[in-house]
Residue frames as qw, qx, qy, qz and C-alpha x, y, z in Angstrom:
[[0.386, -0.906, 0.020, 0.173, -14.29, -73.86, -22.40],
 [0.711, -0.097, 0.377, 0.586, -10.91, -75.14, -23.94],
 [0.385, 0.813, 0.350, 0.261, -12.28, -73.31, -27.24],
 [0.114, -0.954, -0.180, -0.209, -13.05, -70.03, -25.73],
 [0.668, -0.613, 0.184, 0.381, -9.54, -70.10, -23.93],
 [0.544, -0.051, 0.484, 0.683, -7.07, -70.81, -26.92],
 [0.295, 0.708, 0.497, 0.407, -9.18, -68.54, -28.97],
 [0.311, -0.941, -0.111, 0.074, -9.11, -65.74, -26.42],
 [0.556, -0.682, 0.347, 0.324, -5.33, -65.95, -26.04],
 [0.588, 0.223, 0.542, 0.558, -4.76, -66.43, -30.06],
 [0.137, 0.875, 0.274, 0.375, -6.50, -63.13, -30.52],
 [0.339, -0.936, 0.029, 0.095, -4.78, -61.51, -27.90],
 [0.676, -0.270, 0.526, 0.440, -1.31, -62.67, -29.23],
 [0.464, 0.461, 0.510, 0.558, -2.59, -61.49, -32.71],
 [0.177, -0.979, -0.044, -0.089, -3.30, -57.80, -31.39],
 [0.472, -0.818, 0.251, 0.214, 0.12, -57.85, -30.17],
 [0.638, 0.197, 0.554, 0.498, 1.78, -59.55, -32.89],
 [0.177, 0.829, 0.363, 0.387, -0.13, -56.77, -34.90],
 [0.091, 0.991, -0.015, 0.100, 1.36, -53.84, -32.91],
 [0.592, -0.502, 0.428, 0.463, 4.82, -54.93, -32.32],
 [0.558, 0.282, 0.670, 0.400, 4.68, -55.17, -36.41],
 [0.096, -0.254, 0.092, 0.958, 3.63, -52.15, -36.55],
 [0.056, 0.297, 0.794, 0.527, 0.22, -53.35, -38.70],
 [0.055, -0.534, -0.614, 0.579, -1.73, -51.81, -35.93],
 [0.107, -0.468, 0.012, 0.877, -1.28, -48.28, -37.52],
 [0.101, 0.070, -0.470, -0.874, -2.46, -48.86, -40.75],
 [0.006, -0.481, -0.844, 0.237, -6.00, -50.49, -39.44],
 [0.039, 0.642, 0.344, 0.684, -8.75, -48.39, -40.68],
 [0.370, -0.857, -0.330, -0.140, -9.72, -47.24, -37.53],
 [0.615, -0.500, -0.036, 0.609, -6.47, -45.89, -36.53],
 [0.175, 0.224, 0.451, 0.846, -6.20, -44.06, -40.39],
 [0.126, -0.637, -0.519, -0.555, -9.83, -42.65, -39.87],
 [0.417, -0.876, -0.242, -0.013, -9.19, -41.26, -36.36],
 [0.554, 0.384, -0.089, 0.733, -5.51, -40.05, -37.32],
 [0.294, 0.522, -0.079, 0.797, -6.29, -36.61, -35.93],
 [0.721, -0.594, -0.133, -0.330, -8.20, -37.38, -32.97],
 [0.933, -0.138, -0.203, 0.264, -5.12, -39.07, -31.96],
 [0.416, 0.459, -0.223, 0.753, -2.62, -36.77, -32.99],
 [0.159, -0.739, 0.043, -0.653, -4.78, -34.16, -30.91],
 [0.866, -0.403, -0.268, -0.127, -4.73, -36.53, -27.80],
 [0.786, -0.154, -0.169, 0.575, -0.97, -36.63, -27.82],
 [0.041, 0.564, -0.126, 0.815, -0.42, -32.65, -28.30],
 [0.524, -0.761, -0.019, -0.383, -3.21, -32.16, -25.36],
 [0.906, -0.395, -0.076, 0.135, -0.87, -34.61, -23.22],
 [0.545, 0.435, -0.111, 0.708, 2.07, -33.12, -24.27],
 [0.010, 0.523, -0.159, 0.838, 0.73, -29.38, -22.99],
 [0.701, -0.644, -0.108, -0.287, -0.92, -30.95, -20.04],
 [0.885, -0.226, -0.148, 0.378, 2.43, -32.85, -18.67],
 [0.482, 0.182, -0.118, 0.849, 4.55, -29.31, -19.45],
 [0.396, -0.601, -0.153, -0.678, 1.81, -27.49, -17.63],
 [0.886, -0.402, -0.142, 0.183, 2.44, -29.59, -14.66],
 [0.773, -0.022, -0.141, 0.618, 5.87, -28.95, -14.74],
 [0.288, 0.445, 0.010, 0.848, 5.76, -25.11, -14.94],
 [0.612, -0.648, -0.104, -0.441, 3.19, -24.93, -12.36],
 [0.912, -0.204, -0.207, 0.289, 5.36, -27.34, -10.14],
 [0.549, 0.305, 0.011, 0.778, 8.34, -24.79, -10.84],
 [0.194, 0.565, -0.056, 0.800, 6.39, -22.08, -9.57],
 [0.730, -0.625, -0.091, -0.262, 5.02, -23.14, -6.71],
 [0.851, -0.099, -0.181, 0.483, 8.70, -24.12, -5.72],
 [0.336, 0.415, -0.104, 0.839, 9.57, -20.30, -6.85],
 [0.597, -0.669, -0.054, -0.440, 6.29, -19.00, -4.17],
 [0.870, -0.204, -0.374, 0.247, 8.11, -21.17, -1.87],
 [0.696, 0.166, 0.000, 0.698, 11.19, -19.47, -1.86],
 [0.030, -0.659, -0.160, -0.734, 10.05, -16.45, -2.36],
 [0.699, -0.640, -0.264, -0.180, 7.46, -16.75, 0.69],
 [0.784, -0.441, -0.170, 0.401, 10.47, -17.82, 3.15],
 [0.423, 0.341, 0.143, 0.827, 12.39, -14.83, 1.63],
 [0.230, -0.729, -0.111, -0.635, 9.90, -12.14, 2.49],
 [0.704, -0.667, -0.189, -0.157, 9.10, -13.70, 5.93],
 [0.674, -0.177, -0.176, 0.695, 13.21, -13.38, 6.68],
 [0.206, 0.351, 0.052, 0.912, 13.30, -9.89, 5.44],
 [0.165, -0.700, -0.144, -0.679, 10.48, -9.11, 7.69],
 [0.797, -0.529, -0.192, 0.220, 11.90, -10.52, 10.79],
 [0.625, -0.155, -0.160, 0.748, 14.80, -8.44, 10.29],
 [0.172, -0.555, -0.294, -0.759, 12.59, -5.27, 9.33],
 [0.686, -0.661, -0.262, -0.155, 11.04, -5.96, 12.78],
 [0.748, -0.342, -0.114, 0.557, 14.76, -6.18, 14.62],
 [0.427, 0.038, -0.008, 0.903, 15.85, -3.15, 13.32],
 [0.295, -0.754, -0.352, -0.470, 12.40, -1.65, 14.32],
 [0.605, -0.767, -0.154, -0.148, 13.46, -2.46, 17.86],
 [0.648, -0.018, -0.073, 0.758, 17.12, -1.38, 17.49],
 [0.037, 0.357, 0.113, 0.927, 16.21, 2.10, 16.34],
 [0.524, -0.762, -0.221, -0.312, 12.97, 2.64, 19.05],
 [0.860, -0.328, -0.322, 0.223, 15.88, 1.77, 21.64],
 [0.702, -0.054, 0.057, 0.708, 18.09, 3.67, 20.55],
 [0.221, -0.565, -0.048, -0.794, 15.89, 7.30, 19.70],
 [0.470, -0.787, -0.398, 0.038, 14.98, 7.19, 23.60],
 [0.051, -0.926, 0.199, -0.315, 16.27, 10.06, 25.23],
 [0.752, -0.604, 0.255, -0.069, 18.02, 8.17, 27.63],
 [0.891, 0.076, 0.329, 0.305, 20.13, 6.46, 25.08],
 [0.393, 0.807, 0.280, 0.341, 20.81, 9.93, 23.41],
 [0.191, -0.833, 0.485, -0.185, 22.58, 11.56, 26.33],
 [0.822, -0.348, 0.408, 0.190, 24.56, 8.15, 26.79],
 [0.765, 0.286, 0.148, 0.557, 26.00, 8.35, 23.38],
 [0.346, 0.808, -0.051, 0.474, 26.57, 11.99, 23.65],
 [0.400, -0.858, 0.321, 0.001, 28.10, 11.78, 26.89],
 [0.846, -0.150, 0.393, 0.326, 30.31, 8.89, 25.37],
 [0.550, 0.679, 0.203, 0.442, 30.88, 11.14, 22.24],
 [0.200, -0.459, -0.053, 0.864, 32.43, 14.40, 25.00],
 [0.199, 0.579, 0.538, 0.580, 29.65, 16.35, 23.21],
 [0.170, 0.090, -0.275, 0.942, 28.94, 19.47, 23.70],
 [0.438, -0.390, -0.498, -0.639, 25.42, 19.10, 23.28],
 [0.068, 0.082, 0.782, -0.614, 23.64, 19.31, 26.75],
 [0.007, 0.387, 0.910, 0.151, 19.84, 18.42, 27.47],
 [0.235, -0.587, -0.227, -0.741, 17.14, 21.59, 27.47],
 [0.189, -0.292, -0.758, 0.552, 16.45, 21.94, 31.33],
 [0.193, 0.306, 0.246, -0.899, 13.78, 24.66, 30.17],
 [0.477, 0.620, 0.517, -0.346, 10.30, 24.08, 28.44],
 [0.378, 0.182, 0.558, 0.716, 9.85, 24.81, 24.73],
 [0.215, 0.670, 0.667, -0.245, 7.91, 27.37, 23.54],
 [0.430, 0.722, 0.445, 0.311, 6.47, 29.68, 20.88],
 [0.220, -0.184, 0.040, 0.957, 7.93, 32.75, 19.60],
 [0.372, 0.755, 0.508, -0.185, 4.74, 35.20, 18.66],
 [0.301, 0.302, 0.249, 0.870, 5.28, 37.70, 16.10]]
């Protein structure tokens, strides 16, 4: 069991030994899958800046979102400023506050015929 211990932990020390050294790299199997690697780090590359730009825009939806949902709370308020304010009732109050001359129809509308 000693054996299998000191052996285990000499090889693992020689793997590390081996990539701190840098010998790792030239190992055939690291030369014969060169571009398998390479491609491994690009993909990870455009996966980790994909993340980030997605991340970015879901922050910009965010924003946005709370943006619209102000603009239509004040779209509403100035719905029910301006319904208040076209009633008739409000209409002779400003024009009596305005000394207008306008005065309210006390007679019916209706059609001229030719």
């Amino acid at each position: 069991m000693n054996e299998k211990n000191s052996t285990e932990k000499k090889k693992g020390g020689r793997i590390l030994n081996r990539i701190i050294s840098g010998e790792i790299f030239t190992s055939r199997i690291i030369t014969d899958n060169a571009l398998l690697l390479a491609l491994i780090v690009l993909y990870s590359f455009i996966y980790v800046s994909n993340r980030y730009e997605y991340e970015r825009e879901l922050v910009k939806i965010d924003r946005l979102t709370k943006q619209r949902d102000k603009l239509k709370n004040n779209l509403l308020t100035l719905k029910s400023e301006f319904s208040y304010k076209s009633r008739q009732t409000e209409i002779e109050k400003m024009l009596k506050e305005a000394d207008s001359d306008l005065k309210v129809a006390t007679k019916p509308i209706y059609k001229v015929k030719k």
